[in-house]
N, C-alpha and C positions, 0 to 999 in steps of 0.2 A: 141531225136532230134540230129543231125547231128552234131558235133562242126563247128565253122565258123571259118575262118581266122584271125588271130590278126587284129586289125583295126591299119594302119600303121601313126605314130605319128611322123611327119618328127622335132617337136618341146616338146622338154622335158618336156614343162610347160602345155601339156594334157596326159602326158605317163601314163598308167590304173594304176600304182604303185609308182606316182608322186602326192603331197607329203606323200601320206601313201600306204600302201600294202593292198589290200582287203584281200588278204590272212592271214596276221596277227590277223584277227580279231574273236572272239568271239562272239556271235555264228556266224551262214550264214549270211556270208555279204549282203545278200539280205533283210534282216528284216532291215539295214540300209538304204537300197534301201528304201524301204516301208516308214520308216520314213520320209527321207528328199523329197521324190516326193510326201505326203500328205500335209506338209508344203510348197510345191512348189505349188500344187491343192489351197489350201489358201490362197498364195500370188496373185491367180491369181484373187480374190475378187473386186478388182479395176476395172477391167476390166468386170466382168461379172454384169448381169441386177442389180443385189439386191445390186451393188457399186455404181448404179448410181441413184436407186430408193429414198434414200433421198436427191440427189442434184439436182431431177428435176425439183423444183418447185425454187430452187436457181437459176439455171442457167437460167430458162426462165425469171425472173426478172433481172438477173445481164446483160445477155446478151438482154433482151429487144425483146425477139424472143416469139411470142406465141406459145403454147400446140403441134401444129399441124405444125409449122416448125420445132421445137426442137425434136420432133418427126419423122420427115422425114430426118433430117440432119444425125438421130441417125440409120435410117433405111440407107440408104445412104452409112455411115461410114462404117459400120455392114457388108451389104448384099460385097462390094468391100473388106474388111478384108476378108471373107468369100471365095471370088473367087480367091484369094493368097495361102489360106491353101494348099487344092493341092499339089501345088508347092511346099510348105514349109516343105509339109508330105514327099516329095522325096527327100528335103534336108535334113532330120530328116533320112531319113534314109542310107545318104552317112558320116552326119556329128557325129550321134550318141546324145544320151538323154544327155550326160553331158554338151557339147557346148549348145545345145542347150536352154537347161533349166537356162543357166550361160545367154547369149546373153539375153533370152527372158526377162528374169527378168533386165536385164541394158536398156533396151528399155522401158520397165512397169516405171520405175522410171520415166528415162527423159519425157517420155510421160508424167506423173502426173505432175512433174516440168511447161511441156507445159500447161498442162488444169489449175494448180493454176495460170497462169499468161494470162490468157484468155480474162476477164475484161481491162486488163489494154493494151494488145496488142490491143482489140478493141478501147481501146478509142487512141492507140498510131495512129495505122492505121486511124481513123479517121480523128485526126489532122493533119496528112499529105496529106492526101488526103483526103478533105472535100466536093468531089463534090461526092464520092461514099458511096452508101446507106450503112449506118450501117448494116442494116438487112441483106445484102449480104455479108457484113464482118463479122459480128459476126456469119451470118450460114458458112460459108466459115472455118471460126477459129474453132470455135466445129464440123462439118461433119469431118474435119483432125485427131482432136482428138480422136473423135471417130473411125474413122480408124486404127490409130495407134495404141489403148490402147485393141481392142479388138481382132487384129491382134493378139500384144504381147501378153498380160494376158490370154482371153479367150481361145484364140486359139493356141499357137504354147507352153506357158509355160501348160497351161493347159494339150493338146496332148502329150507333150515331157515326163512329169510327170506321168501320165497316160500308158505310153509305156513304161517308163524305169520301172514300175512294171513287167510289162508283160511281158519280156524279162527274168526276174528273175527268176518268179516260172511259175510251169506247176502244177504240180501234188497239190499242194496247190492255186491256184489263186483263185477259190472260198473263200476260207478263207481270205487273201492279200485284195484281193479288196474289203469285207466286213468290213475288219477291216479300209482300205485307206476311204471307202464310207462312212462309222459311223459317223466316224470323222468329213469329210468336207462335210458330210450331215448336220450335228449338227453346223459348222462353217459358212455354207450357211447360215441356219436359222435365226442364230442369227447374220448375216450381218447387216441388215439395223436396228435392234437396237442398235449396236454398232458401226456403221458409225455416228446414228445420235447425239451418245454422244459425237464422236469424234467433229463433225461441230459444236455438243452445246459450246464445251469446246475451240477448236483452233481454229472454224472460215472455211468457205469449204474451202479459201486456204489453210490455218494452215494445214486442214486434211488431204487433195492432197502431201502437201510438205514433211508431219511425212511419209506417207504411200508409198510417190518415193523415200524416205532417205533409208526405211525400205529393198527396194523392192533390190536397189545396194548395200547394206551395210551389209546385212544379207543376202538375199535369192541366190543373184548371187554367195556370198564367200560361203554360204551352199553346192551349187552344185557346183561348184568347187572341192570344199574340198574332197565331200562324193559321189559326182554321177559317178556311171561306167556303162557304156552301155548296156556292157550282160557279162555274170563268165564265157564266154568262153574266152577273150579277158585277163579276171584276172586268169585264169590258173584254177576256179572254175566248177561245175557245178550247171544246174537249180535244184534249192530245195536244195541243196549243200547237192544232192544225196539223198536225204530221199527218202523212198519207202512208200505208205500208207498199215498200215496192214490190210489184208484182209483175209477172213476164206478161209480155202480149199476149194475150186472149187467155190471160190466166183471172179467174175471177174469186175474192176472199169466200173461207168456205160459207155455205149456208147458212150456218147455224149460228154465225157472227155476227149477222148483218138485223140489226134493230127496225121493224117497220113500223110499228105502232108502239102507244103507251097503253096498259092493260090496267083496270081499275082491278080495286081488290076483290069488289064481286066478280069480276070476269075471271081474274087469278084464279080462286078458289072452285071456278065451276071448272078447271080443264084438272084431267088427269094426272097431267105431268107435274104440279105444284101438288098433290097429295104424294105421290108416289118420294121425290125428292126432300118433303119435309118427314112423311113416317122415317126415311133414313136418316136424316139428320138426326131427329127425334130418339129413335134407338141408338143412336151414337152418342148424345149426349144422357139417355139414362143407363148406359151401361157403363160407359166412362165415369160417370160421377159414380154410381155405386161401387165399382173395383177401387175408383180415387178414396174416397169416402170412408173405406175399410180396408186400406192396402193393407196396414199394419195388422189388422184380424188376419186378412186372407193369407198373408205374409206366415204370421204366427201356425196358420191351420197348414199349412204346406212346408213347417220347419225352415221359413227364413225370417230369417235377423230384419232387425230398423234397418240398419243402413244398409245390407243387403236386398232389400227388398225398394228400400228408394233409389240404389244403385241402379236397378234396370230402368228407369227413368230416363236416362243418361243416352243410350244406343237408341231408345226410344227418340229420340229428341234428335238424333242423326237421322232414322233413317225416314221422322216426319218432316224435317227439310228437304229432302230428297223426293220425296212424294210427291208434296206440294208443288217444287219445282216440275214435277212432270206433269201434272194435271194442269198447272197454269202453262207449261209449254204443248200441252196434247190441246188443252182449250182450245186454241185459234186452229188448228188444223183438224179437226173432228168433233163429230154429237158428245156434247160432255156426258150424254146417258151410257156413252160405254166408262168414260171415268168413275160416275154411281154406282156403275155394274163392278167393277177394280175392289170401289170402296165398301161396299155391301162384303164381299168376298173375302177382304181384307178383317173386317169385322166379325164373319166367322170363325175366320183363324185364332182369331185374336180371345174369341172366347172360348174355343176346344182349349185354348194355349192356357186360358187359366182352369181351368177342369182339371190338368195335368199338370200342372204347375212344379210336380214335385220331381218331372223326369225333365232330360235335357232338351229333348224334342218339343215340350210342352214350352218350357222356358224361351224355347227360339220362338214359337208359335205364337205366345207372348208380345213377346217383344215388338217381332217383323207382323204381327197382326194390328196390334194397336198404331204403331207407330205410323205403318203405311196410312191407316184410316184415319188416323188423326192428322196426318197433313192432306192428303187428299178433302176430307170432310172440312179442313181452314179455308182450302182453296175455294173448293165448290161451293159453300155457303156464299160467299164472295162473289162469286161471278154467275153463278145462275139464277136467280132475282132479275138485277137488271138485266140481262141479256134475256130471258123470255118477258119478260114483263115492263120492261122500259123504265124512265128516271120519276117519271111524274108523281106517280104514286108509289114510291119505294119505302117510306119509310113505314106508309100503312100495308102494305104485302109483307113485307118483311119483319115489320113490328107484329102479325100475327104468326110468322116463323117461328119467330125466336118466342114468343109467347108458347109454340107446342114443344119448345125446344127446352125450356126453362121448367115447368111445368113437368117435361118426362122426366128430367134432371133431379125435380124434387124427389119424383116413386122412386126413383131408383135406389138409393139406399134404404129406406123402410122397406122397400120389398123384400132387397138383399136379406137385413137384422132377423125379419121376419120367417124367413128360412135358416138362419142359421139360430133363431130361438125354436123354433118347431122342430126340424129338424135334426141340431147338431153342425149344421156341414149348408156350405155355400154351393155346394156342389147340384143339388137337383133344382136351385132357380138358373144354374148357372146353362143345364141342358133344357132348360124352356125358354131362357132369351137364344139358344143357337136358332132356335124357327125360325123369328124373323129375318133376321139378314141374311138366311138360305132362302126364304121366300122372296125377298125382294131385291135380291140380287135376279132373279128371275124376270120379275114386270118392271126390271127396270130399263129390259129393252124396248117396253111400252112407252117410255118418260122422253115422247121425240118433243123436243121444242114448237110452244103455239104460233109461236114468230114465223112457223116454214109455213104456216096458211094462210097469213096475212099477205096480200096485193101490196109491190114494192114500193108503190106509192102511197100507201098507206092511208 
């Protein structure tokens, strides 16, 4: 890849060797990259579905809002965060992974500060103005929150984090993001059993107010400290220069090797960036709606709280495992048969909750989500930059995570929405199986546009 121009620091206090030198460091400063943008991915927990899945049935009593408002506030908040991103991927890529992951994480806090104090600004607002409907204040106070929190966390610390890997390594990124995805595959899972110790022990404010202390106090000073943009900027390079070894006349497979940089409108004109992000896309509006109403769905299929957060758990093993294969299948094969794994995985995973009440459904469950959810960590991870290159990553992938954010929101109004019509989660549950039967199909269509670019680029 090309070196880029130093990124011009008119203020010392973001200069790439301000307060420490990447170069000083033992080994490739990029494995420090790797570390503090997996703990950025983590912190971004608040903000994503499985942060909010134990405080849905709080919030719809504290704030007095039924199922299917608290629902739509949340779809609301979500799908308007979502139409920001964009925009945010293009300031991600003027302002760089370390502002950014600093900023997102000081807005994650103050947000959470916002939502522990929710309650009481509804009842403040109330007494001041007693002739307007509660219900319009209190959805009014949480859609904002929601906006804000999944802006911040899901989306821009989340993106920022995810990019400043990708900026790093090339020639290992399969590896990086298996190992980035293990991790906060396995830190996803076991979210809403450890949220919900959190709210046993402090209270959901208590919990809100530790986890916005957490988020300025630690994650912002983390990136600060440790985040640099790309080793070109610190006088490095990507892989800080490793070559993989490979036998005589053995050549890295094809679908590794980066020829060009792909602008966003080029991005969005090829077929394989539609076909990769509808999956994404369905993966994050399905997840968040099961996350979002575990406890309903839970209840409709005769399981317990903790029974039902308890599958969480296997989950979270066997999407480390996953991940681990898709970032080790990465370097050796088209990641569109890993899409094709993950699509398939995703059917499973939603026949598994249809059935939820038999054992077969319960494994289908489990080994369905869990595979797609680490495989889907991975491959958000590494198939951006690898079809589409570093230049423009953070506006290709800022519109990603934008259709990503945004499916996230329908998904549980959809869900409320059938189980008010309805009765039963059950007949949205056999009209999301389409998709991922469908595109588990064209998604042997999704070959990388990199194999048509001239090696010289």
């Amino acid at each position: 890849m090309p070196n880029r121009p130093e990124r011009s620091n008119p203020s010392r206090f973001w200069a790439p060797d301000f307060p420490l030198s990447p170069r000083r460091f033992r080994p490739f400063y990029g494995w420090y990259i790797l570390a503090i943008s997996t703990i950025g991915v983590i912190f971004s927990i608040p903000g994503q579905t499985m942060g909010f899945s134990v405080f849905t049935d709080v919030l719809i009593r504290e704030l007095e809002l039924t199922r299917v408002q608290l629902s739509l506030a949340y779809c609301l908040g979500t799908v308007a965060s979502g139409l920001t991103l964009p925009w945010l991927g293009s300031v991600f890529d003027r302002l760089g992974a370390r502002r950014m992951i600093v900023f997102a994480a000081i807005v994650t806090g103050l947000t959470l500060y916002y939502l522990s104090l929710s309650r009481v600004l509804l009842q403040t607002i109330s007494a001041l103005i007693p002739s307007a409907s509660r219900v319009v204040i209190a959805f009014s106070l949480i859609a904002l929150g929601f906006y804000l929190i999944r802006a911040a966390a899901q989306g821009v610390l989340t993106m920022s984090s995810r990019n400043a890997v990708g900026k790093w390594f090339e020639k290992r990124r399969g590896l990086v993001f298996g190992i980035n995805g293990a991790i906060t595959a396995f830190a996803f899972s076991f979210a809403p059993r450890g949220l919900d110790l959190l709210r046993e022990n402090y209270g959901w404010q208590g919990a809100w107010i530790l986890l916005g202390t957490l988020s300025i106090f630690v994650m912002a000073v983390l990136g600060w400290l440790f985040v640099r943009d790309n080793p070109e900027e610190c006088g490095l390079e990507m892989d800080g220069g490793w070559e993989p070894k490979v036998k005589p006349g053995h050549k890295p497979h094809a679908d590794t090797v980066t020829r060009r940089d792909y602008t966003r409108k080029e991005a969005i004109s090829t077929g394989s960036f539609w076909i990769f992000n509808l999956s994404f896309s369905f993966f994050a509006l399905f997840s968040t709606a099961f996350t979002f109403h575990i406890m309903s769905i839970g209840g409709e299929n005769g399981w317990g709280r903790e029974a039902i957060t308890g599958l969480f758990v296997p989950m979270a093993a066997l999407s480390v495992i996953a991940n681990l294969v898709v970032g080790w299948l990465s370097s050796r094969s088209h990641i569109k048969y890993s899409l094709v794994g993950m699509n398939l995985a995703a059917l499973a995973g939603v026949i598994g909750t249809i059935y939820l009440t038999t054992k077969i459904g319960t494994l289908a469950f489990v080994i369905g989500n869990g595979v797609c959810g680490g495989a889907f960590t991975a491959l958000v991870g590494i198939s951006i930059p690898r079809f589409f290159g570093r230049k423009h990553l953070g506006a290709i992938s800022g519109l990603t995570m934008s259709s990503m954010v945004a499916a996230s929101g329908m998904g549980p109004i959809i869900f409320s929405l059938s189980l008010s019509i309805t009765k039963s989660y059950v007949p949205i549950l056999w009209a999301c199986a389409l998709l991922p039967l469908l595109l588990s199909v064209v998604a042997f269509w999704a070959n990388n546009p990199q194999l048509k670019e001239p090696l010289d680029g």
